[in-house]
C-alpha positions in Angstrom: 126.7 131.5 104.6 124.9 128.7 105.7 122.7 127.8 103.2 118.6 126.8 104.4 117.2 123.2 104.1 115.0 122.6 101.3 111.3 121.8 102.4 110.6 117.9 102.3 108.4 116.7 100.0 106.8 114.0 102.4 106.2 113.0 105.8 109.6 111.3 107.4 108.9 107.4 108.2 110.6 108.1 111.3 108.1 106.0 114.0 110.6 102.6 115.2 108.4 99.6 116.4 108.8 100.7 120.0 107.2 104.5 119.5 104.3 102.3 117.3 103.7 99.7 120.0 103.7 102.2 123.0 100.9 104.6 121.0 99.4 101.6 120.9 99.3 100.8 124.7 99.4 104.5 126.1 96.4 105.4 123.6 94.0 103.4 125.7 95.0 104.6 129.1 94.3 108.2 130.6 91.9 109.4 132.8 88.9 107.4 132.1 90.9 105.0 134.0 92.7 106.7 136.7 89.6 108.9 137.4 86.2 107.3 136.1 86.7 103.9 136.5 85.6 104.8 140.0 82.4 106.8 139.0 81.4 103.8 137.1 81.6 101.0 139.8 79.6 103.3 142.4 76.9 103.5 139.6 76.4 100.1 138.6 78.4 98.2 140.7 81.5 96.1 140.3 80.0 93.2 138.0 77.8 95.7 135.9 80.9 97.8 135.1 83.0 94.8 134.6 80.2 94.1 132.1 80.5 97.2 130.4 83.8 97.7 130.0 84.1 94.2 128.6 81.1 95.1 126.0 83.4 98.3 125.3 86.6 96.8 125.1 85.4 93.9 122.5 83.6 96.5 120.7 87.0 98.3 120.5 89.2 95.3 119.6 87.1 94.9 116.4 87.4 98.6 115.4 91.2 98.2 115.7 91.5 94.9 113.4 89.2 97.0 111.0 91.4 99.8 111.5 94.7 97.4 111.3 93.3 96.0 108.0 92.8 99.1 106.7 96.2 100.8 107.7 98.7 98.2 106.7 97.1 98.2 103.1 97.0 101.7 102.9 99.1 103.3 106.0 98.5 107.3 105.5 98.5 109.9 108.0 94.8 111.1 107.1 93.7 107.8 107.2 90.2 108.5 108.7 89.1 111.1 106.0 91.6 109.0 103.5 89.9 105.5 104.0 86.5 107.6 104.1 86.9 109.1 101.1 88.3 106.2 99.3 85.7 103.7 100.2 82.4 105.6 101.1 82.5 109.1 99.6 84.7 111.9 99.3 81.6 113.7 100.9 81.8 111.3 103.9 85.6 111.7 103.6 85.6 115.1 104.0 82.8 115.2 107.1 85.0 112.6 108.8 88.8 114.6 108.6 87.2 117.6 109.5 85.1 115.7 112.3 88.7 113.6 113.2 90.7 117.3 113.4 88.2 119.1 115.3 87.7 115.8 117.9 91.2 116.1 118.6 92.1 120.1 118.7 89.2 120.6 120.9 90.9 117.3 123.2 93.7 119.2 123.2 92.2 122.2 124.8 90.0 120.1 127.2 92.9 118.5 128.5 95.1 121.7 129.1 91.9 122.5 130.9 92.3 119.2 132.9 96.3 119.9 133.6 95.6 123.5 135.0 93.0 122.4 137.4 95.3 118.8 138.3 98.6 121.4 138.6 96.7 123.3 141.6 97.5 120.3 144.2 100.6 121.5 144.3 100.1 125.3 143.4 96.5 126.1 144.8 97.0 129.6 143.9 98.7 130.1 140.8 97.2 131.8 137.6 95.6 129.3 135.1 96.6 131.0 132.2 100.2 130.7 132.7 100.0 126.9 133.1 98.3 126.9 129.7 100.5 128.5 128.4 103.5 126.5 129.4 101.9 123.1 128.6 100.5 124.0 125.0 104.4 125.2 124.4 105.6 121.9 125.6 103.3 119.9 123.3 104.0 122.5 120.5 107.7 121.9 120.7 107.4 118.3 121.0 105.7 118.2 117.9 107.6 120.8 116.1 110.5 119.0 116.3 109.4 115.5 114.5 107.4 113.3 114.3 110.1 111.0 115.6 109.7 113.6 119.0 106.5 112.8 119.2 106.8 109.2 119.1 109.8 109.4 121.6 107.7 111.7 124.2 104.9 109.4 124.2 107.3 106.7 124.8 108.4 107.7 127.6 104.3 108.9 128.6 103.1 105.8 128.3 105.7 103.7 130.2 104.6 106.2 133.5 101.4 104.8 132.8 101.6 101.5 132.5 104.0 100.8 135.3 101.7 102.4 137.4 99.0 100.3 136.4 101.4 97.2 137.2 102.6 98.2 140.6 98.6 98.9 141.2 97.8 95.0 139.9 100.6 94.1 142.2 99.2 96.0 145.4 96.1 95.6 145.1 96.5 91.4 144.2 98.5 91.4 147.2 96.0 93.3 149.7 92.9 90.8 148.2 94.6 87.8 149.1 96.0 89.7 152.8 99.7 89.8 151.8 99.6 93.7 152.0 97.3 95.7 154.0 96.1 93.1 156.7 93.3 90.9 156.6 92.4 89.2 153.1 89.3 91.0 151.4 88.2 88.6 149.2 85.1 88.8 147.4 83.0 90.5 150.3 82.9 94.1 148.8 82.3 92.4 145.6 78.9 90.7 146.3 77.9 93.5 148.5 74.5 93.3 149.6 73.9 89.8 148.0 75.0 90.6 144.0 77.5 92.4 142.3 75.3 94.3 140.4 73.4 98.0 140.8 70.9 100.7 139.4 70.0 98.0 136.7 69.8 98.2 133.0 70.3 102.2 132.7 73.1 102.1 135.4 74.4 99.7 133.0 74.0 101.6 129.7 75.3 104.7 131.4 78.6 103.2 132.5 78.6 101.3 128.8 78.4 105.2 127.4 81.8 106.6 129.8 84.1 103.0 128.8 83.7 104.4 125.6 85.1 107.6 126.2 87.6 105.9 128.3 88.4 104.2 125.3 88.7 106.6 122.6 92.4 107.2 121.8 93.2 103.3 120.2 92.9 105.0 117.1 95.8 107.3 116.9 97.3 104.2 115.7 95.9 104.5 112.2 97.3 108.2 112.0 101.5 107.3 113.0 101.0 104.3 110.4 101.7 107.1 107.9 105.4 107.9 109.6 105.9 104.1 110.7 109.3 102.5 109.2 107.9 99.6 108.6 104.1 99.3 108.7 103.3 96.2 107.6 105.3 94.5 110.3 104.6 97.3 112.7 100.8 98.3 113.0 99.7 94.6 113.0 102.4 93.5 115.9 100.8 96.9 117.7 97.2 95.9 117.0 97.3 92.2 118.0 98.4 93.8 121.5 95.0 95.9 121.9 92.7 92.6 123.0 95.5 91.7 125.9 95.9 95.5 126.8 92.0 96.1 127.2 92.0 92.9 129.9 95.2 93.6 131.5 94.4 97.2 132.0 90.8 97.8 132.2 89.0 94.7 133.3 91.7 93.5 135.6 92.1 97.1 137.2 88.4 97.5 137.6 88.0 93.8 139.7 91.0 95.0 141.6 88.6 98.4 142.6 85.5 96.5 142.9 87.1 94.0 145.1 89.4 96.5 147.5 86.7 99.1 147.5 82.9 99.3 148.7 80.7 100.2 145.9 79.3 102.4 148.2 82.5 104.4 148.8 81.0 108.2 148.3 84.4 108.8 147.5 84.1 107.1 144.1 82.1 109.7 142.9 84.2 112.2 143.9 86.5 111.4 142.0 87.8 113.9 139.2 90.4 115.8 137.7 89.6 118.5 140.9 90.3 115.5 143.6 92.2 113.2 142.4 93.0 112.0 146.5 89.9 110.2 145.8 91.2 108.7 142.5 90.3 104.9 142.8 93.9 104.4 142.1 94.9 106.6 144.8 92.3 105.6 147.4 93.8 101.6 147.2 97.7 102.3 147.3 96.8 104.2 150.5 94.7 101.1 152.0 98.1 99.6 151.1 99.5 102.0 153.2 101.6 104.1 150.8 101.1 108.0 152.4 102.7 109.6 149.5 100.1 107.9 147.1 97.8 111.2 146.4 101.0 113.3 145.1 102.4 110.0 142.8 99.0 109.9 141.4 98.8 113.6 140.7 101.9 113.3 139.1 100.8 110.0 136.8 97.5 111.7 136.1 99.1 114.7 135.1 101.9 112.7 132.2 98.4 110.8 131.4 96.6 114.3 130.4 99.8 115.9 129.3 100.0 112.9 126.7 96.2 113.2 125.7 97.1 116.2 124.8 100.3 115.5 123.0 99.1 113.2 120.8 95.7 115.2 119.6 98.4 117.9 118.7 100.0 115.3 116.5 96.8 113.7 115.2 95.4 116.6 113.9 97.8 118.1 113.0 98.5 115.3 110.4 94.9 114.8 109.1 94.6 118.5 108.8 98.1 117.9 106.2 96.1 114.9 104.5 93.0 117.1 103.7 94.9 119.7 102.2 96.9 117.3 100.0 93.7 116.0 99.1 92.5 119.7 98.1 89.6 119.6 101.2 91.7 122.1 103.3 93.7 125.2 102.4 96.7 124.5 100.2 99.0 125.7 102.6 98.3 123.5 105.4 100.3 120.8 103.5 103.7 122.0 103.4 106.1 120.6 105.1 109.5 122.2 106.6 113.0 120.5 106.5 112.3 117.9 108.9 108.6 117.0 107.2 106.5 118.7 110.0 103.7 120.5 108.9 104.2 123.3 110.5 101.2 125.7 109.0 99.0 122.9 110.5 100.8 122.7 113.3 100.3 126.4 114.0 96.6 126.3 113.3 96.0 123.2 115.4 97.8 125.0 118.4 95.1 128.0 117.7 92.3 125.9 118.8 94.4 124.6 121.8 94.5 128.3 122.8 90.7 127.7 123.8 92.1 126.3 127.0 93.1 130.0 128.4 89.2 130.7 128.8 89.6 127.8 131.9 91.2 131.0 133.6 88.2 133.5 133.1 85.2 130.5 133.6 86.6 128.2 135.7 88.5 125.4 135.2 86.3 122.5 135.9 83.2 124.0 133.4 85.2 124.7 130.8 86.7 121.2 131.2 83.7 119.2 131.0 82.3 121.5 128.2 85.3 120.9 125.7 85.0 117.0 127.3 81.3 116.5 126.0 81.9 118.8 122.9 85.5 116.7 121.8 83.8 113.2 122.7 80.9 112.4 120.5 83.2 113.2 118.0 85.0 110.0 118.9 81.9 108.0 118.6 81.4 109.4 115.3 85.1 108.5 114.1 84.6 105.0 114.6 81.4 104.3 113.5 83.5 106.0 109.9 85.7 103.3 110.8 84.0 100.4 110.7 81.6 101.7 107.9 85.1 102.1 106.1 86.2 99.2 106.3 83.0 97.1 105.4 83.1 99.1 102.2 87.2 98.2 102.1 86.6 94.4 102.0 83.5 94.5 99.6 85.5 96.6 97.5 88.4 94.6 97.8 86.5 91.4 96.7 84.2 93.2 93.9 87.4 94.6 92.1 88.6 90.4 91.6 91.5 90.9 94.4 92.1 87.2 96.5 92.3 88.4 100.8 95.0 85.9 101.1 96.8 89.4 99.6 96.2 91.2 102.3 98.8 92.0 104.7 96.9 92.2 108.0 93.1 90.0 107.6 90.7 90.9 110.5 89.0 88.4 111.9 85.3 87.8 112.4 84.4 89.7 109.4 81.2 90.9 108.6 80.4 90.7 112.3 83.2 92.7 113.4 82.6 95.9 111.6 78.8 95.7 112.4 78.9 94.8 115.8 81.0 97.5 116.1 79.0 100.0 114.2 75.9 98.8 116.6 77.4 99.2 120.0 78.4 102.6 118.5 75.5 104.0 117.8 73.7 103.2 120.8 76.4 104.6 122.4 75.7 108.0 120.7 71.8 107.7 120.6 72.2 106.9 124.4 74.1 110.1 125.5 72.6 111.7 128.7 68.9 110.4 128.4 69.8 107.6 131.2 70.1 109.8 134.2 67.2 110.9 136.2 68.4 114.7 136.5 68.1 116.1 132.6 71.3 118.4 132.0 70.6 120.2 129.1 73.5 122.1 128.5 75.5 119.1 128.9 73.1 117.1 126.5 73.3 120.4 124.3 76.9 120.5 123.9 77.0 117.0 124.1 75.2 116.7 120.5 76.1 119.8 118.9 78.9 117.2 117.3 76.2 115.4 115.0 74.3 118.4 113.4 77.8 119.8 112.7 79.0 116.5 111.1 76.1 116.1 109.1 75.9 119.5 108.1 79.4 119.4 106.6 78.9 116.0 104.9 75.2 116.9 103.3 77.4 120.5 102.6 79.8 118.9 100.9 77.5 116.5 98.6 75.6 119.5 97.7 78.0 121.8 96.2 80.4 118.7 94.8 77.7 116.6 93.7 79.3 114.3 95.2 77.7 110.6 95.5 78.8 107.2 97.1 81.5 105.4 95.4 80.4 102.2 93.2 82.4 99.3 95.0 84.4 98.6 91.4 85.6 102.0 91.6 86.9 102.4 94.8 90.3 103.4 94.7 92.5 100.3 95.8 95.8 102.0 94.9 98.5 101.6 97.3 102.0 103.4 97.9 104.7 102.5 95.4 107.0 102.0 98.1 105.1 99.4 100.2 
């Protein structure tokens, strides 16, 4: 008889440079950019959105040399409620895991929701529920495997992504300056109607408010350090990519739009996961004259949700394993089989994701935008704990006597990194919804319901712990043996 592997006793440090780097650069790029980008120049413009996803992507490049700081001291895979807990509180700690898991298991249900409704370009009339089924199986055997599956799936996601975003700089470079597409466009569209800029200040704040959610998915980062082979080498080569990503991808992309296409264009509103033919992306490679540009983007749109969803499965599944080490979530949730997947997280994680099958009883598109808003504050609130962690970090680090030449990844820029950050983040979360003319309040509603729950759970917590905020000389600056 064949006898059973023992259960490891750790998480396998099976993530190579590559998987680390392309987390990295696929992290960043999704929908917000194949879809909303479009949505964002109709409502302030191409200068105003320039603006704001410039204000967004700076605000993001400091989170993630906080974040880099912070993971090749200490790289763990519950590194949001770990760093949390260590620096600020293990009240805070335990409001932010929770807040991190939920943020990403909901994701994963809100894009399942996205990939039944993108599917139906090609299958109009097929049942919902059986889509959902098939893609939460995919991302559940990717990440049953190990963790090194997951780092080779979103490999291989991410290079879709970013080679179509080349071949659209390429196109859409060549049709500006009339090498593709006829006559050279120039900056007309851009300085329509005598200024690049529209709708004014709230226009602006509004768009400011979706980069970040466009955004949101840098961080994943922090969670593979924990199965990286070699973090110290390999998070800080990834990070250092993050400020050249964010102005390849983003801003370049988005003067590429606002130059090809009219502000004006009603079909840049249109644009969603329900019509992706009017996908900014897909709207230009057709001006090029590319007729199959509508299914290619379907297809890239669908590997960019499909990937979302992928790596929430793998990010909560491993903070959901770091709280229970801690003893913040069921003992059971941390053990590990033969190939150090947690697989009782696993399984719970893939629970939530099951929330996708009500797309097929309410209707894709509601149910999508529901789980959206609900899943997205809660991305706001994870890195304002990020930058508030990593404040405490340095002081900490300095209070205890330690010298930062020690350090194996410095950010720059600091205090004003962290802070700036922590700024621009909150008035992106005290901004949410109260810019737009037309009041929604279920969206506002469902939109919020992430900070009562957050602070509930953290007040909660302090209450029946009596727990308090760490002195700075007591924070815990211990590190891995093995490092």
């Amino acid at each position: 008889m064949r006898s059973k592997k023992a259960p490891a006793t750790s998480l396998k440090t099976s993530l190579k440079a590559r998987h680390m780097t392309m987390i990295a650069l696929g992290g960043s790029i999704g929908t917000g950019l194949f879809l909303a980008s479009g949505g964002a120049i109709a409502s302030a413009g191409p200068g105003g959105a320039l603006i704001a996803y410039a204000a967004v992507g700076l605000m993001v490049y400091f989170l993630m040399t906080s974040l880099g700081e912070l993971a090749t001291y200490l790289p763990d895979s519950g590194s949001f409620s770990t760093y949390a807990t260590r620096f600020v509180s293990p009240a805070f700690g335990f409001a932010v895991g929770w807040n991190f898991w939920y943020n990403w298991a909901v994701t994963i249900a809100a894009e399942l929701a996205a990939a039944t409704v993108i599917i139906k370009f090609w299958f109009p009339d097929s049942p919902s529920f059986l889509w959902s089924l098939l893609f939460l199986a995919i991302m559940f055997g990717l990440n049953f495997l190990s963790a090194k599956g997951y780092g080779e799936s979103e490999y291989w996601f991410a290079m879709i992504k970013i080679i179509t975003v080349v071949l659209f700089l390429i196109v859409g470079v060549s049709m500006i300056f009339g090498i593709l597409g006829g006559e050279a466009v120039g900056f007309t569209n851009f300085n329509m109607d005598g200024g690049s800029m529209h709708g004014g200040f709230f226009a602006l704040v509004g768009v400011f408010m979706a980069a970040g959610f466009s955004f949101q998915g840098t961080e994943l980062i922090g969670v593979a350090a924990g199965e990286s082979e070699n973090p110290r080498e390999n998070v800080p080569r990834a990070i250092r990519q993050v400020f050249w990503r964010i102005l390849i991808f983003y801003i370049f992309a988005i003067l590429v739009i606002g130059l090809l296409i009219p502000y004006t264009d009603p079909s840049l509103l249109q644009s969603g996961v329900d019509n992706i033919g009017v996908s900014p992306f897909t709207l230009v490679f057709e001006k090029a004259g590319l007729a199959f540009a509508a299914s290619v983007m379907n297809a890239v749109i669908l590997s960019s949700v499909l990937s979302a969803g992928n790596s929430g499965m793998y990010a909560s599944t491993r903070v959901l394993y770091a709280m229970a080490k801690q003893g913040m979530a069921p003992k059971w949730l941390s053990r590990l089989n033969s190939r150090g997947v947690p697989v009782g997280a696993l399984i719970v994680t893939t629970a939530v994701g099951m929330l996708a099958f009500l797309a097929s009883f309410f209707g894709d598109g509601v149910v999508y935008i529901w789980l959206l808003n609900a899943s997205g504050m809660c991305g706001f609130i994870n890195w304002l704990a990020i930058a508030v962690s990593h404040y405490r970090f340095r002081k900490a680090y300095i209070a205890q006597g330690h010298d930062l030449k020690d350090l194996p990844f410095r950010a720059r820029w600091f205090p004003f990194g962290p802070l700036f950050a922590f700024v621009l983040c909150l008035i992106a979360i005290l901004g949410q919804g109260g810019f737009s003319g037309d009041i929604d309040w279920y969206t506002i509603i469902a939109t919020y319901f992430s900070i009562p729950l957050f602070l509930s759970i953290w007040f909660g917590y302090r209450l029946v712990k009596k727990s308090r905020i760490t002195p700075l000389k007591e924070c815990d600056l211990s590190t891995k043996t093995n490092l």
